[in-house]
TITI-120464 format. One record per atom (N, C-alpha, C): residue in three letters; x, y, z. Coordinates in pm, whole numbers, plus 50000, padded with zeros to 5 digits. Atoms other than C-alpha are relative to their C-alpha. Layout:
! residues N
ALAXYZ...
! end
This chain:
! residues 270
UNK501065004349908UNK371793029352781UNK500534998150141UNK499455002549898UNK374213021553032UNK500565010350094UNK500184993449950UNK374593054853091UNK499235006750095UNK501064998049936UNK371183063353165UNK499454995350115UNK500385012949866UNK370803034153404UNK500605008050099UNK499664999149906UNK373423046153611UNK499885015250078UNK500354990949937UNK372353080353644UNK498345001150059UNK501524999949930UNK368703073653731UNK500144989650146UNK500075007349851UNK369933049953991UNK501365003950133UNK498874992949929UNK372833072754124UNK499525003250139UNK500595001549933UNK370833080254379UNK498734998450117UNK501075005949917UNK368963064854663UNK499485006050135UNK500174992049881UNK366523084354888UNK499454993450145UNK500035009249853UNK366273071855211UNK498955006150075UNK501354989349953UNK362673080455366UNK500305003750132UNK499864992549875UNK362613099055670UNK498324995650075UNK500575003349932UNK360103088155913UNK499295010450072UNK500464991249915UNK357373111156113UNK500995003950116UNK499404997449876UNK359183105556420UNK501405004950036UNK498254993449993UNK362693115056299UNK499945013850007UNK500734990050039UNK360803142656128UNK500165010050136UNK500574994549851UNK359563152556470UNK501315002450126UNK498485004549874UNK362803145856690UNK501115012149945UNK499294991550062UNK364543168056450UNK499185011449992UNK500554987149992UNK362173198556452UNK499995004350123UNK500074995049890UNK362223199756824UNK501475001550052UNK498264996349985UNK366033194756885UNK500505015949900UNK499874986850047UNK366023227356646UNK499865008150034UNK500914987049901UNK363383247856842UNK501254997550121UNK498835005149896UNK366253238057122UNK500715010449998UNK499004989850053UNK368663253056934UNK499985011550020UNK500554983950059UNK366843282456835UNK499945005450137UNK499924990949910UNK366133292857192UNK500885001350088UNK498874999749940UNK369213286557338UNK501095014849962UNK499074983950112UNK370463317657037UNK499325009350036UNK500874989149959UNK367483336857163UNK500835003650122UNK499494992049885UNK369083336357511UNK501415006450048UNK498224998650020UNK372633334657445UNK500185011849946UNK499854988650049UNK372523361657189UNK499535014649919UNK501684989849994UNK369343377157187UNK499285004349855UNK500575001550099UNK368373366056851UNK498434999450019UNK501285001149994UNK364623368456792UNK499344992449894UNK500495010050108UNK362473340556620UNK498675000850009UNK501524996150019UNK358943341056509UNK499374983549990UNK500905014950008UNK356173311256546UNK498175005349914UNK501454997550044UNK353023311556363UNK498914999450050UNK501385001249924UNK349563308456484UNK498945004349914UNK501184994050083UNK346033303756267UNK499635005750059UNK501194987149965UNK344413326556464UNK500285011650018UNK499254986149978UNK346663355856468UNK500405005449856UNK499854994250112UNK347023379456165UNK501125002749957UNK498604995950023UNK350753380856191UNK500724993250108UNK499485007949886UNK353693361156368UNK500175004750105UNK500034996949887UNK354203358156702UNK501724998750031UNK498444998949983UNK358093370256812UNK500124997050156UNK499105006649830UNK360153349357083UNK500955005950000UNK498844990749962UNK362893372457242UNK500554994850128UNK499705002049886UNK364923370857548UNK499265008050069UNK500224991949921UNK363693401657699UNK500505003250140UNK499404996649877UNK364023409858085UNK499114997850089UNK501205001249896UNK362343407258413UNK498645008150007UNK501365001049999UNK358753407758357UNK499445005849829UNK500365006850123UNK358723398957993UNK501174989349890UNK499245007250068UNK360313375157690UNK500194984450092UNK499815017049922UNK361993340157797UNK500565005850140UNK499224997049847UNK363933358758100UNK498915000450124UNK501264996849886UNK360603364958236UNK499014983150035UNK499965014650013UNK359503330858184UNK500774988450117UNK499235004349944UNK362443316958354UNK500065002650125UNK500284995049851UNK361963339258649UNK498834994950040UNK501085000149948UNK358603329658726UNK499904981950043UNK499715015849986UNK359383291458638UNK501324995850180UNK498914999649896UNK362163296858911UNK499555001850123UNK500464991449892UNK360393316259160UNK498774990550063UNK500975009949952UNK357563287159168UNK500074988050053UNK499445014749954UNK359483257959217UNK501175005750123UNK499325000749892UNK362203266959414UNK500005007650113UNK500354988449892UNK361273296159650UNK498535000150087UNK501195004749972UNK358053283759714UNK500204993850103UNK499905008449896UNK357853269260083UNK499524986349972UNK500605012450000UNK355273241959987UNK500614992349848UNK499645006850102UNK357513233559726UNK501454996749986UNK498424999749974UNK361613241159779UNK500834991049901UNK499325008750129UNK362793220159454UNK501425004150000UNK498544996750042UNK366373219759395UNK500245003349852UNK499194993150097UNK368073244559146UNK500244991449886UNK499755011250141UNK369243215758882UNK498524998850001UNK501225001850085UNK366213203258845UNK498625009249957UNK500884992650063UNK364083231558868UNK500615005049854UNK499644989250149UNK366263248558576UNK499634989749885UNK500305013650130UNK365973210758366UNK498335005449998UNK500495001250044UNK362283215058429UNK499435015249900UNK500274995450073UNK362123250358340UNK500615001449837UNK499225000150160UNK364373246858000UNK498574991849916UNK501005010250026UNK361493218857931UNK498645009749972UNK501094991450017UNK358503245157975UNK500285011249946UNK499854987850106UNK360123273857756UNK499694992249866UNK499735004050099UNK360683245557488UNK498154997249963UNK501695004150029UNK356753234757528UNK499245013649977UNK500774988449990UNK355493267857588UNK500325010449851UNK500204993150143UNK357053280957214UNK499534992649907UNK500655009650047UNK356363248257071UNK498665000549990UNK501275001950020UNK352683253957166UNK499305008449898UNK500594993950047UNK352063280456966UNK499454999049864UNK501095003250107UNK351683267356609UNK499404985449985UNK500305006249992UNK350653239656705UNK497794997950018UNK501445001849985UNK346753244956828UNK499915018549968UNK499734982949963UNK344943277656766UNK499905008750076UNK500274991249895UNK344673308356972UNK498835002850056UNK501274997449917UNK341923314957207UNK500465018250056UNK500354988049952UNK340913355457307UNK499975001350121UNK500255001649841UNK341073359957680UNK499095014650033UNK500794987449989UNK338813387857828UNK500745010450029UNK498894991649966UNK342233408557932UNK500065002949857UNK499384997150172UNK342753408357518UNK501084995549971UNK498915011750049UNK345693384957547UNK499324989849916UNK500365010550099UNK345553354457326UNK501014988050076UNK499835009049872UNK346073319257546UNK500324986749861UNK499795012350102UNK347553286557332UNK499894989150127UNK500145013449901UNK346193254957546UNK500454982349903UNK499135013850029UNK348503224057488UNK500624995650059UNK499655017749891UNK349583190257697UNK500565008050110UNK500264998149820UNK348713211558015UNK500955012049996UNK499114983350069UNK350833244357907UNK499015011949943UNK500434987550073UNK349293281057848UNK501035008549967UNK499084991650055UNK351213301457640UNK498895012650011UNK500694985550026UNK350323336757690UNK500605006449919UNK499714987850127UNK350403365157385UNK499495009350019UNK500204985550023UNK350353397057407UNK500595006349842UNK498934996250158UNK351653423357160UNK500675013850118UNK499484989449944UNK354183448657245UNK499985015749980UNK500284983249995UNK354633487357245UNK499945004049854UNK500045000150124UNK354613484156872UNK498754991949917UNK500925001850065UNK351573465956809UNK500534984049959UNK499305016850027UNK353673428856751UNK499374991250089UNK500235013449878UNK352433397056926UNK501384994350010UNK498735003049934UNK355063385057148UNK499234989850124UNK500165009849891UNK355093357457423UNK499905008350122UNK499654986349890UNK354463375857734UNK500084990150163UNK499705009649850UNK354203341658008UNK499334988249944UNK500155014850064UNK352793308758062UNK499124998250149UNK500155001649890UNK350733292658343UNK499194985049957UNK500765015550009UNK349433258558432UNK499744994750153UNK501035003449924UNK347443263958731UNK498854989350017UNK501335005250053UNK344443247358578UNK500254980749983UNK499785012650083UNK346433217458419UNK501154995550069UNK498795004949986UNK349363210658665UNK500524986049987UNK499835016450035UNK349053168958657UNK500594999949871UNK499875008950169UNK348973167958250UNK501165010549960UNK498764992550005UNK351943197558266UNK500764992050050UNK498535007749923UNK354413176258502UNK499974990449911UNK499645011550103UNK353913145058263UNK500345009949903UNK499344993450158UNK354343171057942UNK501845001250064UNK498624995749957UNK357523180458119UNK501004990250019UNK499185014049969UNK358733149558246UNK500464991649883UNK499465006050081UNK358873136557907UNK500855007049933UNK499074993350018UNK360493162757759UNK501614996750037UNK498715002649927UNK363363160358017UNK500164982849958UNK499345011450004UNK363253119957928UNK500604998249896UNK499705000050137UNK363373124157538UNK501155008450002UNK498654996150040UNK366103148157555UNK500885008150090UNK499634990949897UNK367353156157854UNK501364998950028UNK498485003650041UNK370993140257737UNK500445007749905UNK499474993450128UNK371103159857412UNK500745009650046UNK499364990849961UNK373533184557359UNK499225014049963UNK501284986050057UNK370533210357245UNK499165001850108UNK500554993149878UNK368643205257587UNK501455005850094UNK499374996049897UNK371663207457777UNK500425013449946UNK499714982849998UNK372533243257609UNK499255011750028UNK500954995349932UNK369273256357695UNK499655003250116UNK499704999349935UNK369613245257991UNK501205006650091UNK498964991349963UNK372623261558053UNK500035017350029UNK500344982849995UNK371283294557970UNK498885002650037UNK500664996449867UNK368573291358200UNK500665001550100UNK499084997849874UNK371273287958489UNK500805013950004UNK498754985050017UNK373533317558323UNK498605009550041UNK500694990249960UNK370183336058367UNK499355001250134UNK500385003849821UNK369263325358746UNK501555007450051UNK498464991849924UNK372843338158832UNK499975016749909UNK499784983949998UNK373003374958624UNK498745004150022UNK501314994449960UNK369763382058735UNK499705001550155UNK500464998249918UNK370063371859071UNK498744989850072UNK501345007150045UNK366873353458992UNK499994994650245UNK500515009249880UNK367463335159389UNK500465009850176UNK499064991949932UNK369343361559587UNK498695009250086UNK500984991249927UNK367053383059853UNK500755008350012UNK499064986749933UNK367553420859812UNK499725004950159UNK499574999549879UNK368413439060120UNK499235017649998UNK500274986349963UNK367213472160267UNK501015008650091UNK498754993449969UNK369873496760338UNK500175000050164UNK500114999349848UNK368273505360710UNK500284983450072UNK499565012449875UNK368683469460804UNK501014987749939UNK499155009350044UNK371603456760630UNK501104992150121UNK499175009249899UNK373703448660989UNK499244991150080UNK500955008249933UNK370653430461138UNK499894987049984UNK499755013249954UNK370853397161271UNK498554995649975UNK501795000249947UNK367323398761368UNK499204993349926UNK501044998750139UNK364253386361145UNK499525011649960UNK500164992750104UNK363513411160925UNK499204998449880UNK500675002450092UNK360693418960712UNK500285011649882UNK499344995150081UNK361813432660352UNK498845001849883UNK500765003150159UNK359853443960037UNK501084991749888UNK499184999950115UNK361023425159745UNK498634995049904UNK501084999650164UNK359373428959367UNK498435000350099UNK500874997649921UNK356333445359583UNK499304990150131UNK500735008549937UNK355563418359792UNK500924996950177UNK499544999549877UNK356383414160197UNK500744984550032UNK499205016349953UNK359283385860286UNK500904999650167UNK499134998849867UNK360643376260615UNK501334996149997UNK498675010549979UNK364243366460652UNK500494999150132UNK500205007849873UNK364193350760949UNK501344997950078UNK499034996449939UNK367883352761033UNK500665010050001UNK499544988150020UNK368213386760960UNK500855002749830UNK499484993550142UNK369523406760644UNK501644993749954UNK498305004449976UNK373113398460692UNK500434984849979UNK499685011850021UNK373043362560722UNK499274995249861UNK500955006350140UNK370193361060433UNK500885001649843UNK499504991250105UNK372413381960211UNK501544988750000UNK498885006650028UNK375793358960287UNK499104988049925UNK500825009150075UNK373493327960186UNK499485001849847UNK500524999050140UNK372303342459869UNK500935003349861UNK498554998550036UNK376093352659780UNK500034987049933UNK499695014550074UNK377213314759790UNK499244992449973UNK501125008350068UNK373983304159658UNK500385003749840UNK499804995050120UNK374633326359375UNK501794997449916UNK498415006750019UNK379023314359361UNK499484991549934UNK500245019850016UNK377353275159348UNK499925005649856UNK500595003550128UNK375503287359020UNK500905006149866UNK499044996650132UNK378433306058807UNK500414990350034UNK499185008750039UNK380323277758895UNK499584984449936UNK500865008750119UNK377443253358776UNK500285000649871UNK500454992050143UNK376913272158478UNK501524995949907UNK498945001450070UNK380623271958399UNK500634985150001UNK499645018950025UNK381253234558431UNK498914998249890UNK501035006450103UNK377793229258250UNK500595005849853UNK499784989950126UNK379153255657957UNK501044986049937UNK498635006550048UNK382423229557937UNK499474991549952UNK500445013250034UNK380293195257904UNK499085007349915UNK500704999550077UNK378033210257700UNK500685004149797UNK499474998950142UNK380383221557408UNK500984991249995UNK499495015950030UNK382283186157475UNK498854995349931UNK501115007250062UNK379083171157384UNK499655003649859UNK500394991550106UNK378303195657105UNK501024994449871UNK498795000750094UNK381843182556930UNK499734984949969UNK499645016050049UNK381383145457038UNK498704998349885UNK501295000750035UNK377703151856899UNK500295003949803UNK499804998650143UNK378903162156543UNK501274992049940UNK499075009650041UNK381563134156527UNK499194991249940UNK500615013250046UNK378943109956553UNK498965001849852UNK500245000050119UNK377183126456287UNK500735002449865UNK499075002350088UNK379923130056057UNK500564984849948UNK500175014750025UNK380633095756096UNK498134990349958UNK501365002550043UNK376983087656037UNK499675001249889UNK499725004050148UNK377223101955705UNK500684997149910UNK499065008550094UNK380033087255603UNK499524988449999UNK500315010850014UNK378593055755673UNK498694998749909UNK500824995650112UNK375493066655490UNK500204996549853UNK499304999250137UNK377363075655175UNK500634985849960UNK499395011650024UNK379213042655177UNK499084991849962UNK501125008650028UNK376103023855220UNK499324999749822UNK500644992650122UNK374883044854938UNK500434993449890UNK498775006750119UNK378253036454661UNK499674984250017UNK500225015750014UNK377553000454779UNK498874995549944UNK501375001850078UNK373762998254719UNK499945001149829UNK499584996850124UNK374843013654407UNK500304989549896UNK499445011550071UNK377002990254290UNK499514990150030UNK500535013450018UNK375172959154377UNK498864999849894UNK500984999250088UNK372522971954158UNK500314998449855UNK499265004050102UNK374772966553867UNK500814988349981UNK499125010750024UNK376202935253940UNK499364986649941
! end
């Protein structure tokens, strides 16, 4: 009998809570798109209103998360009526990739009259398309409509985990992608690359002035673009410090666990 006892009370499950639940599915999605950008793994999200999943990729300028990132970049910090600094624009865009895949099985899809499919959640549109194959794929995001109840979605984001070592790798590979892309850099036009002058330039079809000429715009966008490999590569260092101290403490966590465990154990027999 004394057998039986001690294997029905061997062990003790320890409930897990919604909110751990929850804290731990999003520090995952973290994960997950940090492998999307790092190593161009592709992950799928569900959606009731779509007949088949919807695939998150890195892709390139003007689709996937790269495209994403560019546009998140290009709004905050290049923007006159807006000029945000680089760190924090990249914190808040890491924050609106994580909401913007997050949204998708979360509420269902809405039809747009283009024939995209629009996911509206805490002030975030996820746009879906499908690609040259007939797949739904993420294709952007916008929050024109909803920018107030977007900056709070965001802002918490960045408060809940803007220490972890799962935002900060995300983050990281938003910056690695603002620097091989360029993402901040103004190209140059061959005819007026020695020009001092202001200078008006196409870039990605659209008319820009650089106001001290090509030459000086182009040294500026150099050691704009230095600052951010050398960001990137300090952030790369603290982030896989963190990543090590971050699986100490859970190693030690379940050792203390387990102990708890053998003890509970045995008091139950004493």
């Amino acid at each position: 009998m004394e057998d039986v006892m001690e294997d029905d009370s061997s062990e003790i499950v320890q409930p897990v809570s919604d909110v751990q639940l929850q804290k731990q599915q999003d520090l995952t999605l973290f994960s997950d798109l940090t492998d999307v950008l790092e190593s161009g793994e592709i992950i799928t999200r569900k959606n009731s209103t779509l007949d088949s999943d919807v695939r998150v990729k890195r892709g390139g300028m003007g689709e996937g998360l790269v495209h994403l990132i560019d546009h998140r970049i290009r709004e905050r910090v290049l923007k006159k009526d807006v000029l945000m600094g680089v760190e924090q624009a990249s914190k808040e865009t890491a924050a609106v990739l994580f909401l913007a895949i997050d949204n998708i099985d979360k509420v269902p899809a809405v039809k747009e009259d283009n024939g995209h499919y629009a996911v509206y959640n805490k002030g975030i549109k996820t746009i879906i398309g499908k690609d040259k194959n007939g797949r739904y794929v993420v294709t952007g995001y916008d929050n024109k409509q909803t920018k107030e109840e977007a900056t709070e979605s965001i802002n918490a984001v960045i408060a809940q985990y803007g220490n972890s070592p799962e935002f900060l790798g995300i983050y990281a590979q938003v910056r690695a992608v603002i620097s091989s892309y360029n993402i901040l850099a103004q190209k140059q036009e061959k005819s007026s690359e020695n020009s001092t002058e202001p200078v008006t330039i196409k870039v990605n079809g659209t008319d820009r002035v650089c106001k001290n000429g090509v030459v000086i715009g182009f040294k500026n966008a150099v050691k704009q673009n230095d600052e951010l490999v050398n960001d990137y590569n300090s952030l790369a260092e603290d982030y896989n410090s963190l990543a090590k101290e971050n699986e100490k403490l859970r190693e030690q966590l379940q050792s203390q666990n387990n102990n708890n465990t053998r003890k509970s154990s045995g008091n139950s027999y004493s």
